[in-house]
C-alpha positions in Angstrom: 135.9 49.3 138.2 137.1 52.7 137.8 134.5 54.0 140.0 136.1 51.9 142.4 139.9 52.8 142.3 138.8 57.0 142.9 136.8 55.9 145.7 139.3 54.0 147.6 142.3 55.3 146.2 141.9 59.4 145.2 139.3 60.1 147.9 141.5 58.2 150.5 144.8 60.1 149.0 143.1 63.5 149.2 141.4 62.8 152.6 144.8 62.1 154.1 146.2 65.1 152.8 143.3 67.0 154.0 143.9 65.5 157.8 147.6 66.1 157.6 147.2 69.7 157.1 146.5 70.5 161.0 149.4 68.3 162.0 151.6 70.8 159.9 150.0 73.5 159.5 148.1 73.5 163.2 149.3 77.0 165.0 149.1 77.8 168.6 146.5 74.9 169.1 148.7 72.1 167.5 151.8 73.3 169.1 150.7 72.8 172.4 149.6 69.1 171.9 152.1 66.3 172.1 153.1 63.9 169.7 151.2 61.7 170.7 147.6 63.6 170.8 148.6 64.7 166.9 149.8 61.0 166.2 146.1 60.1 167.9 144.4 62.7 166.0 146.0 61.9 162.6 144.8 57.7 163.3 141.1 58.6 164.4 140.9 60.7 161.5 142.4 57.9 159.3 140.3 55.1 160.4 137.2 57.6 160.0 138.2 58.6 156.7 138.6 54.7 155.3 135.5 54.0 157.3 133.1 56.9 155.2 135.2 55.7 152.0 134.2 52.0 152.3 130.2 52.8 153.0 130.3 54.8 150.2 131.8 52.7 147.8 128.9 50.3 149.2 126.3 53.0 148.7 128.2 53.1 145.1 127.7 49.5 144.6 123.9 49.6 145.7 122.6 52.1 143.7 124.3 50.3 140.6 122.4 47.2 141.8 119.4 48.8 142.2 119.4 50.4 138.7 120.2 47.0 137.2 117.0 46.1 139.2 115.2 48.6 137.9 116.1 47.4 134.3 115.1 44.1 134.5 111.4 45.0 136.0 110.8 47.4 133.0 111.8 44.3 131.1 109.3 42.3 132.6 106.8 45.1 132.7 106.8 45.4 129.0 106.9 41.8 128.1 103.8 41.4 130.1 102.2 44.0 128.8 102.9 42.9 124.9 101.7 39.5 126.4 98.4 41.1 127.6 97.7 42.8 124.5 98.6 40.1 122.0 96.3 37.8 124.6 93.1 40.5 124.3 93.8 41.1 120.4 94.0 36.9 119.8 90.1 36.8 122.3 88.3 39.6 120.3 89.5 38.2 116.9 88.4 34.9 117.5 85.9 35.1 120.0 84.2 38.7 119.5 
């Protein structure tokens, strides 16, 4: 949950600040654009920025699922195993 607000939220926050800076900051090469090519410049960078933020709240998302996987196959790694050994122990008690 909190993982989630500083992805969408900070990173976004920061990487609009970080795109901004050539808009006011630019120099000779900003200057000689017009509005419109910053105003352009600023929205491809926005929709880029959200785009990378969502696929890697995704990515965040996946490896959290895949951990919780891996939790539940040691599970069943171990209960099979204590099965298996509490299966051979019963056979050579009895049977051996």
């Amino acid at each position: 949950m909190v993982e989630d607000f500083i992805i969408k939220y900070y990173w976004g926050a920061a990487g609009m600040m970080i795109t901004a800076l050539p808009i006011f900051f630019g120099g000779k090469k900003m200057a000689d654009m017009s509005a419109g090519g910053r105003t352009e410049s600023l929205v491809t960078n926005r929709k880029l920025l959200q785009s990378s933020a969502d696929a890697f709240g995704r990515m965040m998302y996946s490896y959290k699922e895949v951990a919780e996987l891996a939790g539940y196959t040691a599970r069943v790694r171990l209960s099979l195993s204590f099965f298996l050994s509490f299966f051979l122990s019963f056979f050579f008690f009895f049977f051996y």
